[in-house]
N, CA, C and O of each residue as an XYZ file, in Angstrom:
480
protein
N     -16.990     16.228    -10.423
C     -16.331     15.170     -9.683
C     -16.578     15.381     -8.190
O     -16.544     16.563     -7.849
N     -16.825     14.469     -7.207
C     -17.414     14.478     -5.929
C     -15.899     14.428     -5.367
O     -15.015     13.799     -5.949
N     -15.681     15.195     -4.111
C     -14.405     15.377     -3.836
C     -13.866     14.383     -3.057
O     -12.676     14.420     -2.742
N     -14.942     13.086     -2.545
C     -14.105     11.622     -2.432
C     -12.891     11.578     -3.254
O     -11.769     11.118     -3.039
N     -13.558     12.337     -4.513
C     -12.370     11.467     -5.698
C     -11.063     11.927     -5.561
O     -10.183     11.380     -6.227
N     -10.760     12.951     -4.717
C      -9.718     13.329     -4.860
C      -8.506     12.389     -3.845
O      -7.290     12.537     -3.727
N      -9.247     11.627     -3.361
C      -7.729     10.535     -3.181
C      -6.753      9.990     -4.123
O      -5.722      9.329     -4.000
N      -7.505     10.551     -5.247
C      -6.585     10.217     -6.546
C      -5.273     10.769     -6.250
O      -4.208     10.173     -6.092
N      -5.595     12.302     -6.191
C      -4.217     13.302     -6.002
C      -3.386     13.091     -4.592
O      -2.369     13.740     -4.342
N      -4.081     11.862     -3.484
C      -3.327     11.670     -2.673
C      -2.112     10.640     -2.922
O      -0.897     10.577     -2.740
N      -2.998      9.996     -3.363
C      -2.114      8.884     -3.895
C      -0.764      8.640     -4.958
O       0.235      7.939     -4.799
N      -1.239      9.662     -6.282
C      -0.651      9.829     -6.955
C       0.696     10.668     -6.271
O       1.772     10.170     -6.601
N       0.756     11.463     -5.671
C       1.615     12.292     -4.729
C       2.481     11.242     -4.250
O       3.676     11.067     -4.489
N       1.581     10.483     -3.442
C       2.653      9.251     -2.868
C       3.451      8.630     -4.068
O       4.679      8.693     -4.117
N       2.967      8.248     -4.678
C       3.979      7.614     -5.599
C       4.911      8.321     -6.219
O       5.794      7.774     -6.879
N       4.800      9.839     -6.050
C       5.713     10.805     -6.800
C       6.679     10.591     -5.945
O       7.771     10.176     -6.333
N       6.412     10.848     -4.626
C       7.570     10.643     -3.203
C       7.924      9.557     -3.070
O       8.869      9.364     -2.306
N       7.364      8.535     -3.694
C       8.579      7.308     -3.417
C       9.114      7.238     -4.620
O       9.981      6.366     -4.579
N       9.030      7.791     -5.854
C       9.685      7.711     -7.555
C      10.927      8.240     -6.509
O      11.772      7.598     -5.885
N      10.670      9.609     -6.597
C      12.061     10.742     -5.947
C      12.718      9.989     -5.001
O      13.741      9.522     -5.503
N      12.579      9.674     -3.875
C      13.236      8.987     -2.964
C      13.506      7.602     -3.971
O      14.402      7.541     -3.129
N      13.596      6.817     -4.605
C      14.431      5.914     -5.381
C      15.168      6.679     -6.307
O      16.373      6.463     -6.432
N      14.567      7.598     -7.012
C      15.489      8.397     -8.329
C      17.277      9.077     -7.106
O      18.461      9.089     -7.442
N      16.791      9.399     -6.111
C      17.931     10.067     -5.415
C      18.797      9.355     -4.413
O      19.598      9.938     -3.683
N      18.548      7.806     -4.426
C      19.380      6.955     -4.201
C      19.660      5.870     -5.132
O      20.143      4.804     -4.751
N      19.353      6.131     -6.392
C      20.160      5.361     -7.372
C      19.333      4.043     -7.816
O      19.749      3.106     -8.497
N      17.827      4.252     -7.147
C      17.450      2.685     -7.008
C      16.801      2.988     -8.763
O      16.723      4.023     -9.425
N      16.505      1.863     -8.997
C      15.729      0.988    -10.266
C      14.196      2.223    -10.180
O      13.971      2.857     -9.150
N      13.489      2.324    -11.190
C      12.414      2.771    -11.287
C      11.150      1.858    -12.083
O      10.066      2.310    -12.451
N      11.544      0.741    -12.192
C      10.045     -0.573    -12.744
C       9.061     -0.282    -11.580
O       9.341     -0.144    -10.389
N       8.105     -0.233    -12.056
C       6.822     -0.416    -10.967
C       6.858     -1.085    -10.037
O       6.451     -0.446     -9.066
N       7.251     -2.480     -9.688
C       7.753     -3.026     -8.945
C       8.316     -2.434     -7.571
O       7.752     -2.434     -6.477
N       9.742     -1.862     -7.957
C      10.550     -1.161     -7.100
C       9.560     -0.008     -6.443
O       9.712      0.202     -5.240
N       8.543      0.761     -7.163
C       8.341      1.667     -6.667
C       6.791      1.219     -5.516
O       6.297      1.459     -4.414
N       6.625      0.557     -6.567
C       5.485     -0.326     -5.464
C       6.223     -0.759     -4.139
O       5.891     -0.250     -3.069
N       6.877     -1.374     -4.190
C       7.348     -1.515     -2.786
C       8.158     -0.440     -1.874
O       8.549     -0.678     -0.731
N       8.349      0.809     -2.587
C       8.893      2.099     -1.472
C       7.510      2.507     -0.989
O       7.362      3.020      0.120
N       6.454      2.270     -1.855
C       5.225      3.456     -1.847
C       4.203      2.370     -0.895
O       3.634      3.030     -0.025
N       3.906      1.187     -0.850
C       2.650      0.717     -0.045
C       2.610      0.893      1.352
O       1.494      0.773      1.857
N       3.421      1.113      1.994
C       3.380      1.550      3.416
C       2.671      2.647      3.792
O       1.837      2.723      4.695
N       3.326      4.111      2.504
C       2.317      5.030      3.023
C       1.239      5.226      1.984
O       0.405      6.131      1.980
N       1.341      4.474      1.304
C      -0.156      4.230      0.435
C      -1.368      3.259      1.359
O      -2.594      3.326      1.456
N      -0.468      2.489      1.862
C      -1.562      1.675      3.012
C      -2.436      2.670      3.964
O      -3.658      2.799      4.038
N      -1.012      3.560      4.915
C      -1.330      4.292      5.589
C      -2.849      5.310      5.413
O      -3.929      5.377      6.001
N      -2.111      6.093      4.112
C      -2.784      7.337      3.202
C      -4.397      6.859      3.541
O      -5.201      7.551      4.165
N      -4.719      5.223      2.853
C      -5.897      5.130      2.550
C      -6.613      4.464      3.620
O      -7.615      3.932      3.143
N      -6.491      4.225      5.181
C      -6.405      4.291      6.030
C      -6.871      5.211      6.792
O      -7.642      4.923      7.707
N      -6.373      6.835      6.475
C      -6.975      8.276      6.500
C      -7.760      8.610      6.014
O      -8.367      9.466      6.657
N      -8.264      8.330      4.863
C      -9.039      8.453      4.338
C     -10.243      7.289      4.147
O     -11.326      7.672      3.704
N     -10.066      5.967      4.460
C     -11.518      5.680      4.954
C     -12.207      6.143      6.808
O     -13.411      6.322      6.994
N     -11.231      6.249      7.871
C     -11.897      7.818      8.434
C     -12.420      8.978      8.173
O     -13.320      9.562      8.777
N     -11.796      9.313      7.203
C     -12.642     10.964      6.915
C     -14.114     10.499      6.273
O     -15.245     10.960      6.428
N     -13.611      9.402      5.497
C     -15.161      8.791      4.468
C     -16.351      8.296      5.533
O     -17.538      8.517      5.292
N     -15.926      7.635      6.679
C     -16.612      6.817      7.407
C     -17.457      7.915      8.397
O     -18.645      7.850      8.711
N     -16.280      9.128      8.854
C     -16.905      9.838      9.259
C     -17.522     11.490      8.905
O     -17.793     12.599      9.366
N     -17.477     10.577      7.649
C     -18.251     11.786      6.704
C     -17.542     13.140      6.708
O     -18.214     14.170      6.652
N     -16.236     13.174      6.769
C     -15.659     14.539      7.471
C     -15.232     14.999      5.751
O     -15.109     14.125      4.893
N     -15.082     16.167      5.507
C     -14.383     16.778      4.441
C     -12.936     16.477      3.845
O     -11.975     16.666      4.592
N     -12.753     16.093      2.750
C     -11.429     15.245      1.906
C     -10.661     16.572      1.661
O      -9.439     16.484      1.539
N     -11.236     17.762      1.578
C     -10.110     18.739      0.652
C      -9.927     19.767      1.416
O      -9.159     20.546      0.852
N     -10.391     20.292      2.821
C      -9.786     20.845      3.955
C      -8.191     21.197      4.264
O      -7.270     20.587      3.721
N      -8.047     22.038      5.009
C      -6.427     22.041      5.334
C      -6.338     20.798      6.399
O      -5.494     19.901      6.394
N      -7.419     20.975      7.306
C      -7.673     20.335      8.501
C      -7.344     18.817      7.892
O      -6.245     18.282      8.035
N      -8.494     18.193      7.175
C      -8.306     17.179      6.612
C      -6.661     16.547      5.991
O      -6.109     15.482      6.266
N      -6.142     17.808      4.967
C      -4.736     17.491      4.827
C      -4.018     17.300      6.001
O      -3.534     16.169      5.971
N      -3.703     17.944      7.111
C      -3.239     17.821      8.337
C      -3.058     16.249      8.813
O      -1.993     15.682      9.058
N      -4.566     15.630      8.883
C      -4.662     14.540      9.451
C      -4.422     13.141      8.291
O      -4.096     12.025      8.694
N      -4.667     13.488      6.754
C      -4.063     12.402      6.015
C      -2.521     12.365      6.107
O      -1.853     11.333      6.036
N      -2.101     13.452      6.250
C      -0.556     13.733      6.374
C       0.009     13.238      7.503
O       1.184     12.877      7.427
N      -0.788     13.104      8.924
C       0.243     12.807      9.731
C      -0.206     10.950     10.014
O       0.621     10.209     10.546
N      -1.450     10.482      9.615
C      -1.678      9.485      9.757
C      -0.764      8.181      8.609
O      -0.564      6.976      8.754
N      -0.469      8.977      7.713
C       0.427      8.578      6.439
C       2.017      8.513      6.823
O       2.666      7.482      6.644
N       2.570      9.677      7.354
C       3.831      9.822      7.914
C       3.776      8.600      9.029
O       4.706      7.814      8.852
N       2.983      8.279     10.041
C       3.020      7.474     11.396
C       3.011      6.048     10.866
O       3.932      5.255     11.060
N       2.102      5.830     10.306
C       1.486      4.644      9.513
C       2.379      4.207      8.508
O       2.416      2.982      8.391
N       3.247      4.977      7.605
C       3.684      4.474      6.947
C       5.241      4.148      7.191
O       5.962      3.468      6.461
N       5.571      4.764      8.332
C       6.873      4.395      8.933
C       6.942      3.262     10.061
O       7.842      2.526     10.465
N       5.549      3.452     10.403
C       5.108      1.809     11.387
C       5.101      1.009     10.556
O       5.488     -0.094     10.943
N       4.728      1.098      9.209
C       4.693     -0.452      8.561
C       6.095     -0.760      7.706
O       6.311     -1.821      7.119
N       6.849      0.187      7.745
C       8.371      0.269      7.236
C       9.088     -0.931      8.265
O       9.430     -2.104      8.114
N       9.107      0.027      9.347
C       9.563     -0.684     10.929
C       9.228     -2.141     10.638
O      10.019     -3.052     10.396
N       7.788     -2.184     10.717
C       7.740     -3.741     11.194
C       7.951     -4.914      9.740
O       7.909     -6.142      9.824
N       8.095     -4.390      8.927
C       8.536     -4.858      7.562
C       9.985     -5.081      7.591
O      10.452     -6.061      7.011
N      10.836     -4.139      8.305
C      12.071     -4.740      8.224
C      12.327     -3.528      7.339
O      12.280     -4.090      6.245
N      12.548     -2.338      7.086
C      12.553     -1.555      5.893
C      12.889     -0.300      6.719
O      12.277     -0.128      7.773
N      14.018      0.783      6.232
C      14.930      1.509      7.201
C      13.626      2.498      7.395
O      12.548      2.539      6.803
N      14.214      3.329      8.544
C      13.158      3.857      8.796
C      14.333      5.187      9.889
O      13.943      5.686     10.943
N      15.565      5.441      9.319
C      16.334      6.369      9.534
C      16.002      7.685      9.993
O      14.919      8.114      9.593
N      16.778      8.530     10.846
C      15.825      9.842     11.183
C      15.797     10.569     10.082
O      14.748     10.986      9.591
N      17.223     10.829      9.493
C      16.897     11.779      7.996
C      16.001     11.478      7.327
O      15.469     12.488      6.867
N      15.325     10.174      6.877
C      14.553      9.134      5.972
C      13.275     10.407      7.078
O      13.128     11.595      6.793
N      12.816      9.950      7.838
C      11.905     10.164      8.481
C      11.613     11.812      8.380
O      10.517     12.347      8.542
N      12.677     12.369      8.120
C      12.378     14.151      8.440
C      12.002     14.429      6.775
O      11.231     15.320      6.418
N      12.441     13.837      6.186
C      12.462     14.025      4.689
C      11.568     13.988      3.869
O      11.325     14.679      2.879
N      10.646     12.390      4.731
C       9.707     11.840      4.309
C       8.075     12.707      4.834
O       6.925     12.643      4.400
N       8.736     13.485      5.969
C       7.660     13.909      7.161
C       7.313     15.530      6.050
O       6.154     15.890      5.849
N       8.358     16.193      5.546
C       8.337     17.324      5.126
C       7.782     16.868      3.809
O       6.600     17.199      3.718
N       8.174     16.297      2.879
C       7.785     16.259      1.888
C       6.361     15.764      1.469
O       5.878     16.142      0.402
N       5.830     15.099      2.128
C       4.372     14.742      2.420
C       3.780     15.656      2.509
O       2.827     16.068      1.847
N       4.572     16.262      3.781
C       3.404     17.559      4.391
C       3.111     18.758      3.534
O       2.099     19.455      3.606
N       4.505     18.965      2.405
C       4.190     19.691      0.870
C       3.049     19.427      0.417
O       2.131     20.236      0.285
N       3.024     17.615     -0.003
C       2.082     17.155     -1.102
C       0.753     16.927     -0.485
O      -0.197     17.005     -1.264
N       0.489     16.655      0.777
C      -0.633     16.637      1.008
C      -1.126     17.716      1.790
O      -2.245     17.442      2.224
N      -0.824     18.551      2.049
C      -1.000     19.987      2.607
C      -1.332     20.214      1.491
O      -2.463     19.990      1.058
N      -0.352     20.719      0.818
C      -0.277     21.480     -0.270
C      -1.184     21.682     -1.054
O      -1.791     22.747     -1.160
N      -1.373     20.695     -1.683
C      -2.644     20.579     -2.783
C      -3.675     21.106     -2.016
O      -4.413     21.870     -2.638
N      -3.913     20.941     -0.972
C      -5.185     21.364     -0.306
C      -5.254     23.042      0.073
O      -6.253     23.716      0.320
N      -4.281     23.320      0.040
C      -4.139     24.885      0.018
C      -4.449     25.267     -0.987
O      -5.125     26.292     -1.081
N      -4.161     24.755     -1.761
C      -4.059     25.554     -3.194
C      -6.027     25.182     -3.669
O      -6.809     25.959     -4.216
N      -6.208     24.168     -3.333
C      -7.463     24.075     -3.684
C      -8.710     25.121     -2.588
O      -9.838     25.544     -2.838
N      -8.017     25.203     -1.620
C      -9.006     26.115     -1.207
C      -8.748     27.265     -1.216
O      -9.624     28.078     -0.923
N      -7.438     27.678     -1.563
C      -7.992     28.917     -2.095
C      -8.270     29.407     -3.536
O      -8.348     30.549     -3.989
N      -8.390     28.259     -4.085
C      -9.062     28.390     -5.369
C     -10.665     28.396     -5.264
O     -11.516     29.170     -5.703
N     -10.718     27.414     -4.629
C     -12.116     27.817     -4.267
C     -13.132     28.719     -3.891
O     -14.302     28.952     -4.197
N     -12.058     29.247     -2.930
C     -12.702     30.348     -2.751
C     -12.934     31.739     -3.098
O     -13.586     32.663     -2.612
N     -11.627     31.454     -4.841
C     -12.098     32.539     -5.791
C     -13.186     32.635     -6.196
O     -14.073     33.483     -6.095
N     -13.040     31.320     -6.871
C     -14.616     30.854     -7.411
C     -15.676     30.916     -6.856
O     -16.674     30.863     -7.574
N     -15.848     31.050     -5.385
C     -17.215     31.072     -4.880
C     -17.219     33.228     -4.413
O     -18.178     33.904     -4.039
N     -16.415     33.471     -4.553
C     -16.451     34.750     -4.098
C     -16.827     35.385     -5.829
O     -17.717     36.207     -6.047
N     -16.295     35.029     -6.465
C     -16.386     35.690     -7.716
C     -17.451     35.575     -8.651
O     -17.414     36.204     -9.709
């Protein structure tokens, strides 16, 4: 698999973080509902990632996580804002950390998997 593909695991992440953020305020879970917590920073997300694509830069980096993460957090609370859709500081610290888990994260873990595998 060419590691473009891994916007899969960006994405999918996002939608985990907006399931949780509805599961922990009581909201509805139909696709629907979750579609509309999640396209802001799904807009955002993929946004970051046609930069990295455009400029040919590396998808599975820490560096790279860094910058889908904060362009997703900015982006997806700008399009909250101008949507009319809360955009609270707790909402915002919550949303800022937990991202930075899922899209950091995975990318840690993949490189240093990687670099078992290439050492070994």
């Amino acid at each position: 698999m060419q590691k473009q593909h891994f916007i899969i695991i960006d994405l999918i992440l996002v939608a985990i973080f907006a399931t949780i953020g509805r599961v922990s305020h009581g909201e509805s879970l139909v696709p629907a509902g979750i579609v509309h917590t999640a396209w802001p920073f799904m807009t955002a997300l993929l946004v970051a990632w046609v930069v990295l694509l455009v400029r040919k830069r590396p998808t599975t980096t820490l560096g790279a996580g860094v910058f889908v993460w904060l362009v997703t957090v900015v982006g997806g609370m700008l399009l909250r804002r101008w949507t009319g859709e809360g955009t609270a500081v707790p909402f915002i610290v919550v949303a800022t950390v937990v991202l930075a888990v899922f899209l950091i994260g995975w990318r840690l873990l993949w490189v240093r998997l990687d670099r078992r595998s290439t050492a070994g």
